[in-house]
C-alpha positions in Angstrom: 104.5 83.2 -89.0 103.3 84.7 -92.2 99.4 84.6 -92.3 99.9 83.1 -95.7 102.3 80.8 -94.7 101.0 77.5 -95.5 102.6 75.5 -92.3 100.7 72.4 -91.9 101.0 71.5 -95.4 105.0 72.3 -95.7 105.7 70.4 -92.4 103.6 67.5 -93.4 105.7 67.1 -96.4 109.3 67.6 -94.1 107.3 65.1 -91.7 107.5 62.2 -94.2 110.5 63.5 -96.1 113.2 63.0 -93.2 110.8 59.6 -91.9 111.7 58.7 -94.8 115.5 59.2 -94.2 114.8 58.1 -90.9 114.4 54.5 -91.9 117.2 54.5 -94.7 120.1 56.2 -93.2 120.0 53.7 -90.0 118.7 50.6 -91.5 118.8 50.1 -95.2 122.5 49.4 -94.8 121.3 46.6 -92.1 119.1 45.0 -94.9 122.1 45.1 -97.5 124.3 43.1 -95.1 121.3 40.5 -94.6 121.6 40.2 -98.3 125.3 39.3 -97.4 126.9 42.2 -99.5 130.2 43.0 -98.0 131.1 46.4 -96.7 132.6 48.0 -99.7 129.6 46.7 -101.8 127.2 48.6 -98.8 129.1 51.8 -99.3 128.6 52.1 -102.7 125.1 50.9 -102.9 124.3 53.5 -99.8 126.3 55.9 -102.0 123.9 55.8 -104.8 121.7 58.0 -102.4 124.2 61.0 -102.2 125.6 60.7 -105.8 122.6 61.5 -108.2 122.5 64.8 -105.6 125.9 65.6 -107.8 124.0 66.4 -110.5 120.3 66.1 -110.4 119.6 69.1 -108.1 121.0 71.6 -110.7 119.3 70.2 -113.0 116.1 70.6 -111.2 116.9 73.4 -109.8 117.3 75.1 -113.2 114.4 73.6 -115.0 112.6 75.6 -111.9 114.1 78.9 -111.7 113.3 78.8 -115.6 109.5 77.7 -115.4 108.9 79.2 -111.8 107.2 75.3 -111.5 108.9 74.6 -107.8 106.4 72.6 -106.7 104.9 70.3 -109.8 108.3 69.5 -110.3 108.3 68.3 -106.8 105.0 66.5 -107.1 106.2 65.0 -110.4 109.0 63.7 -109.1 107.4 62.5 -105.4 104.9 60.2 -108.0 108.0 58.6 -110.1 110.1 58.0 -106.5 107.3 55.4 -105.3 106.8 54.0 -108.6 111.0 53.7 -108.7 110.9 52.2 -105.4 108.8 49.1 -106.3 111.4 47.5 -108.2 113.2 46.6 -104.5 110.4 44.0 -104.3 111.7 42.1 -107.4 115.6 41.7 -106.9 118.3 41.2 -104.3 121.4 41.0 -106.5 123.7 43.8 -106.6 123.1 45.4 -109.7 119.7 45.1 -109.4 119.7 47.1 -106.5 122.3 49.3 -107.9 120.1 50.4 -110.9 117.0 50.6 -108.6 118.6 53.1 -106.0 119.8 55.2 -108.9 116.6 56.2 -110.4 115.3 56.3 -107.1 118.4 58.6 -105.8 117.6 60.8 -108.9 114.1 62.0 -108.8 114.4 62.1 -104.8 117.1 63.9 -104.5 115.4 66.8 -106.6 112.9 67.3 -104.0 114.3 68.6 -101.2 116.0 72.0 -102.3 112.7 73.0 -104.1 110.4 72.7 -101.3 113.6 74.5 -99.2 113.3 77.2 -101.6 110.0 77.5 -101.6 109.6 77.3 -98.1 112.0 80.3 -97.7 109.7 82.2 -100.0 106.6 81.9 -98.4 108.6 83.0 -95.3 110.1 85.9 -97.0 112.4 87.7 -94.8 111.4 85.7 -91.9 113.7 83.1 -92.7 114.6 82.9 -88.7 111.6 80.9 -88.8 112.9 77.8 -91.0 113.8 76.1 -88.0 109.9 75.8 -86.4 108.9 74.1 -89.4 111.7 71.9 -90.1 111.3 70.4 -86.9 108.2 68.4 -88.1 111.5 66.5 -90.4 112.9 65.5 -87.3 109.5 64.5 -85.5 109.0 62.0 -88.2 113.1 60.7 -88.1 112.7 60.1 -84.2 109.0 58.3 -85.1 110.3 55.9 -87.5 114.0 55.5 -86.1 112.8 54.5 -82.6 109.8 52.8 -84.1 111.7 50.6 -86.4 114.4 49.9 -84.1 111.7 48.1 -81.7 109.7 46.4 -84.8 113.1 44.9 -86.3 114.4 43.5 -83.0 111.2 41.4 -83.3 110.4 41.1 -87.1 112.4 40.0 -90.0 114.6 42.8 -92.1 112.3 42.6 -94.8 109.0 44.4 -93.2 111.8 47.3 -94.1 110.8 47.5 -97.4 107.1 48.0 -96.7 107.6 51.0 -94.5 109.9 52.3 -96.3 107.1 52.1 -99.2 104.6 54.1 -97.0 106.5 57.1 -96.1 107.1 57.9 -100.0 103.6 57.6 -100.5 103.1 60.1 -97.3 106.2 62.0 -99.0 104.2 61.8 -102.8 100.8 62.6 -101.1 101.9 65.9 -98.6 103.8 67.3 -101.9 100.4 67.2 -104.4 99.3 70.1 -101.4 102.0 72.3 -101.2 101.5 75.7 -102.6 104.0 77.4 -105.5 105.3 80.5 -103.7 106.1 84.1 -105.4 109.8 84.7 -106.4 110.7 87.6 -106.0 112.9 88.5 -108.6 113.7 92.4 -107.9 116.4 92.0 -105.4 119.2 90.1 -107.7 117.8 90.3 -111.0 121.8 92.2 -111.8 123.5 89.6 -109.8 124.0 86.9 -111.9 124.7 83.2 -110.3 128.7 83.3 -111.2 129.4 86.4 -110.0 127.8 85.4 -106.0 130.1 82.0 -106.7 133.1 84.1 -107.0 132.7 85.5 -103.4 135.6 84.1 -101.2 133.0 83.7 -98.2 130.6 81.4 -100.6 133.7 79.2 -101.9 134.3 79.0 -98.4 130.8 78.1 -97.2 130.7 75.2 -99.9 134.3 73.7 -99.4 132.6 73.6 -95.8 129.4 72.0 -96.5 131.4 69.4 -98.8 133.4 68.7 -96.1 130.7 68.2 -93.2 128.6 65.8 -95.2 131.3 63.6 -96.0 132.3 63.7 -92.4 129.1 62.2 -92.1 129.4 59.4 -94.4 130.4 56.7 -91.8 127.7 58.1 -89.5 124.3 57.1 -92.0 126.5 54.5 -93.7 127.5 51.8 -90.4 126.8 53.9 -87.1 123.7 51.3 -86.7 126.1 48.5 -87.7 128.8 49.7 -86.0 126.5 49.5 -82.9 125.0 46.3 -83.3 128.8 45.1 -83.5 129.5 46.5 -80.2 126.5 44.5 -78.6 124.1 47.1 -78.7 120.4 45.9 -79.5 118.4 47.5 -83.0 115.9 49.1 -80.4 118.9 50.8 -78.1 120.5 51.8 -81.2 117.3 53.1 -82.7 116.9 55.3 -79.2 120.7 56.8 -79.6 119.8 57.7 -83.5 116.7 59.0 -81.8 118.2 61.4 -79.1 120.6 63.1 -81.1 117.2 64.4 -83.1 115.2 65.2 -80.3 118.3 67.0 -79.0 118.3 68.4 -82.7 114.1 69.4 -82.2 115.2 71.8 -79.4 118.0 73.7 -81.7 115.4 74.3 -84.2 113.2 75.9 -81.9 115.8 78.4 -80.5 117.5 79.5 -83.7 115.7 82.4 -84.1 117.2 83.8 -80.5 120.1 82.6 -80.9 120.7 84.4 -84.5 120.1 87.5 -82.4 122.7 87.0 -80.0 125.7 85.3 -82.1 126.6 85.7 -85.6 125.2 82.9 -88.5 129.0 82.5 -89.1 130.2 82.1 -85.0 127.3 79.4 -84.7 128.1 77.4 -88.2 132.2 77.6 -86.5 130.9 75.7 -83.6 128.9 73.3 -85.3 132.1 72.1 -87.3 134.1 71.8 -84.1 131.5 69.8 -82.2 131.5 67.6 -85.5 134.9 66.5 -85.1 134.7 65.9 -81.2 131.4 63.8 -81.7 133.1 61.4 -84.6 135.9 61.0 -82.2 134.0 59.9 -79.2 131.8 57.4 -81.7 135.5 56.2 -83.2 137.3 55.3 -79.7 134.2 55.2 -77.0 131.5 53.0 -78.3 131.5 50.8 -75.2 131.2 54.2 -72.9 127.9 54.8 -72.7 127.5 58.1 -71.6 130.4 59.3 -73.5 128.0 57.9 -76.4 125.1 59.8 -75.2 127.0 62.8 -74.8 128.0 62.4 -78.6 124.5 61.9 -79.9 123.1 64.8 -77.9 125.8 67.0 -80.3 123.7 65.6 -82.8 121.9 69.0 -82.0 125.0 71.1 -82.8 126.4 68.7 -85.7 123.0 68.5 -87.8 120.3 71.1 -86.1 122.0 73.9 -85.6 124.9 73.5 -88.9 121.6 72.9 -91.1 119.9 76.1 -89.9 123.0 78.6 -90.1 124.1 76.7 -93.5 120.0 77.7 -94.8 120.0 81.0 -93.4 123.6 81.6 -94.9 122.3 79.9 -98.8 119.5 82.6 -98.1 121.4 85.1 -98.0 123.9 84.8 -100.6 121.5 83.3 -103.2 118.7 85.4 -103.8 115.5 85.9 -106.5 115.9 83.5 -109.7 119.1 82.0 -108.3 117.2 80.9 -105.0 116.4 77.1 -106.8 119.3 77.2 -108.5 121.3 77.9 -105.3 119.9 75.1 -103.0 120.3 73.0 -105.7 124.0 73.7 -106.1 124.1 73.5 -102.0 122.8 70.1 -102.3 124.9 68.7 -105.1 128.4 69.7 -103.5 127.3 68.9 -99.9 125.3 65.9 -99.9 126.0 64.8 -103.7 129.8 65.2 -104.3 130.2 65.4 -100.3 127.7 62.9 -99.1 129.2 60.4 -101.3 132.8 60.6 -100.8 131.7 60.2 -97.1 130.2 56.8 -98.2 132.5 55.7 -100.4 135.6 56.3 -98.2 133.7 55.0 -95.2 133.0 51.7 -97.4 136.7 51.4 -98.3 138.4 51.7 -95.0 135.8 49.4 -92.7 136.7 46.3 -93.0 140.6 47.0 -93.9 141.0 49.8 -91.1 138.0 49.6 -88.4 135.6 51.4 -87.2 138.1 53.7 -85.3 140.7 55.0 -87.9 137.2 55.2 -90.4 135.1 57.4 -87.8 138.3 59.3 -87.1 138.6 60.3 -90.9 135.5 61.8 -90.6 136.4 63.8 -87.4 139.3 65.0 -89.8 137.0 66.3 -92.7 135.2 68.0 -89.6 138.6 69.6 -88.8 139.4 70.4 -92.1 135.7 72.3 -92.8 136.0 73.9 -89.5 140.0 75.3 -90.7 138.7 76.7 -94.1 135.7 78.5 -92.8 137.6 79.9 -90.5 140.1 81.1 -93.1 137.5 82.7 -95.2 133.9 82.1 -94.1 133.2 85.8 -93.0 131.4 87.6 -94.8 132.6 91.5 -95.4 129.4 93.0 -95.9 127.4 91.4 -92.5 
């Protein structure tokens, strides 16, 4: 690691960050259905998380490639995210919630490509070494996913909202310590952001990315629910979210080999294909135990491995003063435009098609991203 590299203070904030997600993605859609909101309602409302990263993250993302501020936007927006999130204490209905997610959805959703960003620029051209601090993320996801599972198999839905509270305040608190990093700006200071969009193995790269996160959208929208259904308890279900991100723990920490050995590309490949095997098992072998098992341990492939070559291939096509600005366009299409066609689609065909034909759309998205990247995904100059 860099000797500058501020490490405790960025994985502190991932810490929090993905606990964060950690009690949302499995959970929050449990509360809605205790509110008695009906599928389609619960994949919109869980939607509302993925479709302010549409926008928002551009326009972040160029607020801070203009001011060079990364990280007081971050801390600005960490403060207004916990503030947002009080209103869930004063309303159940629908549109209550509906207008409370939003402005949550937009101020967090700007968060996460600025501290990627400016995490890759304290690591400079070390960016191999994402992985050993993202891993603190999915420390804090197993924590609270296996934690939560356990408390709400004894405690009412509602002691939801309290933790979630928390880990923004962790999230809010980790963010006022993070240091602003040096852009360097010599590299691409000719390349401007349209002309890298034009590249064949970009467009490729993003079709992909839009195309895995909405293969995910039945996954964080009604995997828990789809596992409570099948008789499974909260804590069990908690433990099978948990696996698949322990399994993910140990991709993060051999990345940096296995970039030496295989190409980013060959590994990203992979990581689609695994996608649509693992929605395909969930789909038609939810009773099978170990086939189950099996399918969260891909987890590691699906989320650990895709995330790290998708980074280290945003790194290297988006460079300098388009660094922000790039993450932030990665994040909109994938989880924003991606993320919430996942949900929506997921919410649609639930109750009218089941849980098979729904997870075995998002094996085909998985398919599909694996077909195009193949196509065009390689990069003629690596």
């Amino acid at each position: 690691m860099p000797d500058s590299l501020p490490y405790w203070r960025l994985s502190g904030f991932y810490f929090f960050y993905f606990a964060f997600v950690g009690a949302m993605a499995p959970y929050w859609g449990l509360y809605l259905r205790s509110l008695e909101f009906n599928a389609l309602q619960i994949g919109i409302l869980m939607s509302l998380l993925q479709v302010m990263r549409i926008f928002a993250p551009n326009v972040w993302g160029h607020v801070a490639d203009r001011t060079g501020k990364r990280v007081a936007i971050v801390q600005m927006v960490a403060l207004v995210c916990v503030i947002a999130y009080i209103g869930v204490f004063f309303g159940t209905g629908f549109w209550w919630l509906f207008a409370v997610m939003s402005l949550i959805s937009f101020f967090w959703s700007a968060s996460l490509p600025l501290v990627e960003a400016t995490t890759l620029s304290h690591l400079k051209e070390r960016s191999d070494r994402y992985g050993n601090i993202r891993l603190w993320g999915s420390i804090g996801f197993i924590l609270v996913v296996v934690g939560l599972g356990a408390l709400l198999d004894h405690w009412p839905i509602g002691w939801l909202l309290w933790v979630v509270l928390v880990l923004l305040m962790g999230v809010a608190l980790f963010a006022r310590f993070i240091p602003e990093a040096e852009i360097n700006t010599l590299e691409t200071e000719q390349v401007s952001l349209r002309s890298v969009l034009k590249r064949p193995e970009v467009v490729a790269l993003l079709i992909a990315a839009i195309l895995m996160a909405a293969a995910h959208g039945p996954y964080y929208t009604f995997f828990t629910i789809h596992l409570v259904d099948a008789g499974y308890s909260k804590t069990l279900a908690g433990w099978l979210w948990a696996l698949g991100v322990i399994c993910e723990i140990g991709v993060f920490l051999v990345m940096p080999r296995v970039f030496k050995r295989l190409r980013v590309e060959t590994v990203l490949l992979l990581t689609l294909a695994a996608a649509a095997l693992r929605f395909l098992i969930i789909a038609w072998q939810v009773d099978n135990l170990p086939l189950l098992l099996f399918a969260q341990a891909l987890h590691a492939l699906t989320f650990g491995a895709y995330h790290a070559s998708a980074m280290a291939l945003v790194h290297r096509h988006f460079r300098g003063r388009n660094m922000a600005r790039g993450q932030g366009l990665y994040n909109s299409l994938a989880f924003g435009f991606g993320g919430t066609l996942g949900s929506l689609y997921s919410g649609a065909a639930w109750d009218s098609l089941g849980a098979g034909v729904t997870f075995s759309l998002a094996a085909a998205c998985a398919t599909l991203a694996a077909l195009v990247f193949a196509a065009r995904g390689r990069s003629a100059s690596v």
